[in-house]
Structures are given as structure tokens and as C-alpha cells.
C-alpha positions in Angstrom: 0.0 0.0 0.0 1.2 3.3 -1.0 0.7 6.2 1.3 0.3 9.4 -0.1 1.9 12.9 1.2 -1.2 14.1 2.2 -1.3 11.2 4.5 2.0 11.0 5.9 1.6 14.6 6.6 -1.3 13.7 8.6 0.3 10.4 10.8 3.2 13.0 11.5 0.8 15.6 13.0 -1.6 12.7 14.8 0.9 11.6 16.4 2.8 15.0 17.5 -0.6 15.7 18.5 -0.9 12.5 20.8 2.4 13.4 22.3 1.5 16.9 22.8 -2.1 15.7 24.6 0.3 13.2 27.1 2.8 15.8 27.6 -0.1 18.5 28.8 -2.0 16.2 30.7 0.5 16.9 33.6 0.0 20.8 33.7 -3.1 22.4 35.3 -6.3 22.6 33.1 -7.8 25.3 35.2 -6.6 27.8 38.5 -7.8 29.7 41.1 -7.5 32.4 38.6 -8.7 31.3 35.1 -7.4 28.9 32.7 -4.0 27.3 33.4 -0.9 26.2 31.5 -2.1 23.1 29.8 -5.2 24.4 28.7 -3.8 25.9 25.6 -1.2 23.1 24.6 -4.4 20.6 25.4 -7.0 22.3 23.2 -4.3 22.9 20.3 -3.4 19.1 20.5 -7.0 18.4 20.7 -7.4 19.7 17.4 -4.3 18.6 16.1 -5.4 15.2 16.5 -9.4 15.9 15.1 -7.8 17.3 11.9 -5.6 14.8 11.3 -7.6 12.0 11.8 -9.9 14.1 9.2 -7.1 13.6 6.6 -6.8 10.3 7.0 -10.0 9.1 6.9 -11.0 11.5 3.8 -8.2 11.9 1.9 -8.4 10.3 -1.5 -6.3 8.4 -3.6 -6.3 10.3 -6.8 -5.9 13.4 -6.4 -7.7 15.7 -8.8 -5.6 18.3 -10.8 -5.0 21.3 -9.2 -4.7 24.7 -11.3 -1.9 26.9 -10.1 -2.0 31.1 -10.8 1.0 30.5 -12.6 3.5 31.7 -10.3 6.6 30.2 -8.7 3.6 27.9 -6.2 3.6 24.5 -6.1 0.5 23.1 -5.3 1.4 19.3 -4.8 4.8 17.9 -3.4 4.3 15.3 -6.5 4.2 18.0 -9.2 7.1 19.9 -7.9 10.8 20.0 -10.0 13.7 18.6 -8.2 15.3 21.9 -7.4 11.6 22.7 -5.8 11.7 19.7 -3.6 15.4 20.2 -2.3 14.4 23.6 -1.3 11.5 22.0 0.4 14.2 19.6 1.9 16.6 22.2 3.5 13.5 23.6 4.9 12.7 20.8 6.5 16.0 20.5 7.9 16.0 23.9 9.3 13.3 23.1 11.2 14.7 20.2 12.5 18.0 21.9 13.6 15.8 24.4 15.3 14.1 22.2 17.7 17.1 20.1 18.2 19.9 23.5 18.6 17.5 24.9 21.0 17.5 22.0 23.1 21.6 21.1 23.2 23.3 24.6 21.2 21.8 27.6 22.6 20.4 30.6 21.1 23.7 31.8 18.9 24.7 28.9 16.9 20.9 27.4 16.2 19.7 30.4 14.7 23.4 31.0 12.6 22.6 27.1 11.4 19.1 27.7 10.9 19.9 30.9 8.7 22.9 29.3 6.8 20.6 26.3 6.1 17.9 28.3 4.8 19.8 31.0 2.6 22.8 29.4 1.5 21.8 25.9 0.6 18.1 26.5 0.4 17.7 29.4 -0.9 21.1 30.0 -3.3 22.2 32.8 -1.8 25.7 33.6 -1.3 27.7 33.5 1.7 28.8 37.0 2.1 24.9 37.9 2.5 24.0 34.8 4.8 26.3 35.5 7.5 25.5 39.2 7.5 21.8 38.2 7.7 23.0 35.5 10.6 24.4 38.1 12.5 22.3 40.5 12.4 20.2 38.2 13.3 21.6 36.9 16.5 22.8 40.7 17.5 19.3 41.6 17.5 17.9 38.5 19.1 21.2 38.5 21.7 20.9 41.9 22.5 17.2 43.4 22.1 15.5 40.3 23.2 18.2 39.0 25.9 19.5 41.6 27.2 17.3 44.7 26.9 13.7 42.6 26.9 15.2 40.2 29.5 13.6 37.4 27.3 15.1 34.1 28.6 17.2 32.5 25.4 18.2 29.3 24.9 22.0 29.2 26.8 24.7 26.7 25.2 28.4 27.6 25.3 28.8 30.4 23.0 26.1 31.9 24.8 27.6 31.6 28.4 30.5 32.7 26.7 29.1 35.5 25.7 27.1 36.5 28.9 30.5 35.9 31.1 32.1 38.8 28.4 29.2 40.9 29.1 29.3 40.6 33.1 32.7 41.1 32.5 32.6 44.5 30.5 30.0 45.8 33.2 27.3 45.7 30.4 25.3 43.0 33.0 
């Protein structure tokens, strides 16, 4: 039996939306004050799960043709060119090295992966652009969300590192 992308698609999201549903039965549905934490991630997981069942019941096996406006759009993964789908790819593996760098890299080196992947090898574009785009990039996200907005990044090494130069300076 053949599955089709449509379908796949839809197994992936059941069963990140199982996991998600397990994972947010351990935070409080409701609080002394209104909704709690596990509200949102239950309700969005919830629906996660109704849609893709959806797909997989009612998705069919021929699909009919779809009409595109023309324009650089793909409307099936089947009926993409090669150099469509491998941009597709690196895509896919930038989000993959996002969820996996934020876990073990920190906040520096995931999003200079993330926008190398992306530009360089997705996208075509050259280097000298990509790493100016990376670090501007992490500048802005280091600086205006870490340090000014206090937002709590992602740490890994080059981010300590960087922190411990800060403290160091008297910036912190």
C-alpha cells in the first residue's frame, strides 16, 4: 500500500498531536485564577489530533488536478521539479535543527545554522549575505530580546560565553 503525502503529513501531526495531549495532561487545566498552563497546549493538540484524523480518513487516492495562478507555487509535493523539492528539503532540515539547537546549542549557533541552512543551501544565496543576515540576526535577538527585553534565550556555550564577556565589561 502506497501512502500518499497528504497522508503522511497527517500520521506525522496525529501523532505530534498525541504526544503533545500526554505531555499537557501533567499541567493544570484550570486555576484559582482562570485557565491554566495546559489548557492551551491541550485544546491545540485536541485539534491537532481531530484534523488529522480528518485527513486520514477522507483523503483520496487520486488526487484531482490542481490549477496553479501560474506563479513560482507549487501546489502538490508530486508536481514539484527537483530543485523545488530540495528547497522544500533544506527547509525541513532547518526546522529540524531548530528544535534540536534549542535543546543542546543555545540561542547563537541554532539560529546561525538555521539561517545558513535556509539562505545558503536553500535558498542560493551567497555566503557574504547569509552571514551578515545571521548576524544580524543573533545581534538583535542576543541583545534586544536578551538583554534589553530580559527574554530568557536558549543558553549553550557560545552563549555563556558570551554573557561571562558581558558581566565582564559591566554591560550585565
Amino acid at each position: 500500500m502506497i501512502i500518499s503525502g497528504a497522508r503522511w503529513t497527517a500520521l506525522g501531526l496525529l501523532c505530534a498531536g498525541v504526544a503533545t495531549f500526554w505531555q499537557a495532561q501533567a499541567l493544570p487545566r484550570w486555576g484559582f485564577d482562570g485557565p491554566g498552563t495546559g489548557i492551551f497546549p491541550q485544546v491545540l493538540s485536541v485539534m491537532a489530533i481531530a484534523l488529522s484524523a480528518l485527513v486520514l480518513l477522507l483523503e483520496r487516492r487520486k488526487p484531482e488536478p490542481v490549477e496553479t495562478d501560474g506563479g513560482e507555487a507549487v501546489a502538490r509535493y508530486d508536481l514539484a521539479e527537483p530543485a523545488q523539492r530540495r528547497v522544500f528539503h533544506f527547509y525541513l532540515l532547518a526546522l529540524v535543527l531548530l528544535v534540536a539547537g534549542t535543546w543542546w546549542l543555545g540561542f547563537i549557533v541554532t539560529v546561525t545554522a538555521v539561517i545558513i541552512t535556509i539562505m545558503r543551501f536553500g535558498e542560493g544565496v551567497g555566503w557574504r549575505p547569509t552571514l551578515i543576515t545571521a548576524a544580524s540576526v543573533v545581534a538583535v535577538g542576543q541583545f534586544g530580546f536578551g538583554w534589553l527585553l530580559q527574554v530568557s534565550l536558549p543558553a549553550g556555550p557560545l552563549d555563556r560565553a558570551l554573557l561571562g564577556l558581558m558581566r565582564t565589561a559591566g554591560m550585565l
